[in-house]
N, C-alpha and C positions, 0 to 999 in steps of 0.2 A: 648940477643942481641937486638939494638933498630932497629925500622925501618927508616935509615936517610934518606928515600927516604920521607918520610911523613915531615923530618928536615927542618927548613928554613937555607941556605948555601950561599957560593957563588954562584952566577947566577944561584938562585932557583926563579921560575916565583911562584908567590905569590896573591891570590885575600884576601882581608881583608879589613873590618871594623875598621876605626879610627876616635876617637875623640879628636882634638885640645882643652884643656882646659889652661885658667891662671890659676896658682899657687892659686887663691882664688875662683875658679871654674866655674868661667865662661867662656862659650863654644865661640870658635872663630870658628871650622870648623867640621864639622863630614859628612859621607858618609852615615850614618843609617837616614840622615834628609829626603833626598828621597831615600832610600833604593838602593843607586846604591855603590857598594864594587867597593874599588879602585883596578886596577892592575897592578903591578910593577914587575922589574928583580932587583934582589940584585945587584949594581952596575951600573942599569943605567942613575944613577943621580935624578931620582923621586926624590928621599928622600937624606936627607944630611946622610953623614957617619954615622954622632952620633946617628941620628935616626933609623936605618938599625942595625947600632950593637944591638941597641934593639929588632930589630926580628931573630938576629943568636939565632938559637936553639930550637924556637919555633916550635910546628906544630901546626895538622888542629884540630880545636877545643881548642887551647888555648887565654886564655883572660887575660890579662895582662895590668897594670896600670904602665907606667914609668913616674919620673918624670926628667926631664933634664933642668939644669940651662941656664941661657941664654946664659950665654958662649958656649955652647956645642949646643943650641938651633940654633938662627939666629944671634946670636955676638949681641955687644953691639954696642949703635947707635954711629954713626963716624958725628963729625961733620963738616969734608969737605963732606958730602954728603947734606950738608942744603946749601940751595941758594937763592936767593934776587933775584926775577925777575920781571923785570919792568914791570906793568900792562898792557903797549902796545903789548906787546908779547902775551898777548890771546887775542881773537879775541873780542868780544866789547858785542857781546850776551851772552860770556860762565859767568853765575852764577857762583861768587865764594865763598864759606862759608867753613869759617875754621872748619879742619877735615875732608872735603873730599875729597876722591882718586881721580886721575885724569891719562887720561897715557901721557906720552910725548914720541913723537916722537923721536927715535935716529938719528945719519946719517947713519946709518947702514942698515934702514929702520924699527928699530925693535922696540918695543913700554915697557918705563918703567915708573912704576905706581911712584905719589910721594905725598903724604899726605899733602896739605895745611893747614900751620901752623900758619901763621897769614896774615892779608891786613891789609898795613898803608899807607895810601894816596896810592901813587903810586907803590909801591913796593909791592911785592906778596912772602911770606918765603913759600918756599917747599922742604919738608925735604924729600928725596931717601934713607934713613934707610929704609928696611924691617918694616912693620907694627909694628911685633913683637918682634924688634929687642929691648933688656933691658929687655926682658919677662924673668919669668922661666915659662917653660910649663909642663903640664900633657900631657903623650900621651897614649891613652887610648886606644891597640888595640884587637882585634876579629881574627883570623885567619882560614879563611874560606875552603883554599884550594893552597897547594905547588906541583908543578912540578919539 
């Protein structure tokens, strides 16, 4: 008989080490960088679905390398989320160089990040795809400790 108390399940609180890698192994995100383990409840939206099925059944002390496509990852980039924004819409100081994150303001008051993808004359393209959205990623985790 196993001990599913030690199992990762539905709404098992979870501390663990993960590494974000691309498909040709370079690292986007990892918790071991300053040594702080993430902690999550299976189900409460931390992690997308597809990534979470990867810790059913795990426990403590297991290390486990998944890879998941990018369909199952952050989806593929939508391109009703790229947008043509006039250069007068930031402000006259903000540096702009294509490639970097920036957030914008919702009306919501809530703030979403969008990748500057090109400046031509007056027009500024910022694409609101997830960074890694068209990735396949490696998820590379450690599991530390299940409640």
């Amino acid at each position: 008989m196993t001990d599913s108390a030690n199992q990762i399940g539905e709404n098992s609180e979870v501390i663990l080490h993960f590494d974000l890698k691309l498909s040709d192994g370079s690292a986007v995100d990892s918790t071991r960088v300053n040594n702080k383990p993430a902690k999550m409840v299976v189900g409460d939206g931390s992690l997308t679905p597809n990534f979470e099925k990867c810790l059913l059944g795990l426990k403590v002390g297991d290390k486990k390398a998944f890879s998941i496509n990018a369909d199952d990852a952050f989806g593929m980039p939508n391109p009703d989320n790229i947008y043509h924004v006039d250069r007068t819409k930031f402000t006259a100081d903000t540096e702009l160089k294509e490639g970097m994150i920036m957030g914008f303001s919702q009306p919501d008051g809530s703030e979403l990040p969008g990748v500057i993808r090109s400046i031509a004359g007056h027009s500024v393209t910022v694409d609101f795809n997830h960074p890694l959205a068209g990735q396949d990623i490696i998820f590379d985790v450690e599991i530390l400790k299940v409640k």
